[in-house]
C-alpha positions, 0 to 999 in steps of 0.5 A: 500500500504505497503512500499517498503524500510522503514528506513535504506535500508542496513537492509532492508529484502527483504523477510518480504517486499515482503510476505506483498505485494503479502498477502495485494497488491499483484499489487502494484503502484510504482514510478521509478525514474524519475517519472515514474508510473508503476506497480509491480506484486508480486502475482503468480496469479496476475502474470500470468494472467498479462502474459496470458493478450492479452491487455498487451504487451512486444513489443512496435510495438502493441501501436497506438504510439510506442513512447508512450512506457515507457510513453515517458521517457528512461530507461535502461530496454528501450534497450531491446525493442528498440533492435531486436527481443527476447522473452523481446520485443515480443508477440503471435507467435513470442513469441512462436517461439523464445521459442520453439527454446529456451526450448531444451537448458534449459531443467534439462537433457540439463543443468546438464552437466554444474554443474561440470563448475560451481562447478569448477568456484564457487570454484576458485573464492572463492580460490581466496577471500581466504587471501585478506584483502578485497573482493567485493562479487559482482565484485570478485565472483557474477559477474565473477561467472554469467558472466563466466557461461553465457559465457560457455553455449553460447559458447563465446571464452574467449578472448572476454569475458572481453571487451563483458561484460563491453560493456554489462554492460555499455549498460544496465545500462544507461539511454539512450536506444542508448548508444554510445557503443551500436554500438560497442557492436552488432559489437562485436556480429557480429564477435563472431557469425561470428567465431562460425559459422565456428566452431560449437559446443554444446552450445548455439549459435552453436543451434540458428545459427542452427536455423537461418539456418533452417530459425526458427529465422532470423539474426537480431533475432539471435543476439538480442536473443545471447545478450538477453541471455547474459546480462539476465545470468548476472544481475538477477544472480549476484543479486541473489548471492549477496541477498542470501549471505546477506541473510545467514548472516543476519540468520544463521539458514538459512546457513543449506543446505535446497533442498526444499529451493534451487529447489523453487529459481531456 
């Protein structure tokens, strides 16, 4: 059982750690803290047949006692289960529908039409660390990078964007699965749904709104699942951002634009 984090976790390298486990454990025990036991999944193999296993489940409802669910103890990543329903909190067919109502949205065709955005955001944010004494990589570019992309494929007005993204990020990083914000945050949902359905575009949630008009997801799931979408276009992006310039610091060689490299991340 190698060792996650040994020594000084700033120069801890992700990638050396990560190749021992999926070459020597590949399913790792860990402890989270808080004491929580669980297990990590490293191995591609180990993964999707973890994924395809029909005794292991994402929705909480499956358990003889739902309150059993994440052995009893609070967790941020509890939210998502607690939540309506979306593709982190189900199983089977209910699974399978909120996927297919989703795979038309990111397929290579459908999201090559936001690169020029992204390119455009990439480079003003980097405009704007152009002087300064200081910069946060991940508060003046990860994040704002993440958030602004997310915001613009689903569609959501700017105007709302500053107050939905610090309710989402004060939600999903507490302990407690019912923050006192997270009330505030659907109600804030429920006028930015409202708004796009008098005004449907091409983006994202104009598509699930169609959907829950054509009876494919119901209400509730219409905002588990824009939310769900939201709050996962933040985090995972922001970190890979942050990880992968420290990682092209920490090997230069590496700064050399390499296709292969870049279509495996992705």
């Amino acid at each position: 059982m190698p060792t996650l984090i040994d020594g000084d976790a700033t120069v801890w390298c992700p990638h050396e750690t990560f190749r021992t486990l999926r070459e020597h454990a590949p399913v790792q025990e860990v402890v989270l803290p808080g004491g929580l036991v669980a297990w990590l999944v490293t191995g591609a193999t180990e993964a999707r047949a973890a994924l395809a296993d029909s005794q292991l489940a994402y929705d909480l409802r499956r358990l003889s006692d739902p309150r059993h669910g994440f052995a009893g103890h609070r967790y941020p990543g509890d939210i998502f289960a607690v939540e309506g329903r979306h593709l982190l909190n189900s199983d089977g067919a209910d699974h399978e529908r909120l996927r297919a109502i989703l795979a038309p949205l990111f397929t290579r065709s459908a999201t090559a039409c936001w690169e020029p955005f992204i390119e455009r955001t990439c480079a003003e944010l980097l405009d704007r660390l152009v002087g300064g004494a200081r910069a946060d990589l991940v508060a003046d570019y990860a994040r704002p990078l993440a958030t602004r992309v997310t915001a613009k494929i689903l569609g959501i007005p700017s105007a709302h964007l500053y107050e939905l993204s610090r309710l989402t990020l004060n939600v999903i990083t507490s302990d407690y699965p019912r923050h006192p914000e997270g009330a505030e945050l659907f109600r804030l949902w429920a006028r930015i749904i409202g708004a796009k359905k008098r005004a449907l575009g091409e983006d994202a949630l104009s598509h699930l709104i169609r959907a829950c008009r054509r009876g494919e997801l119901s209400p509730q799931e219409l905002t588990s699942v824009a939310w769900g979408l939201f709050s996962g276009g933040i985090s995972p992006v922001t970190t890979f951002v942050a990880a992968g310039a420290i990682e092209l610091m920490r090997v230069p060689g590496r700064r050399a634009v390499d296709p292969v490299l870049i279509e495996g991340s992705v």
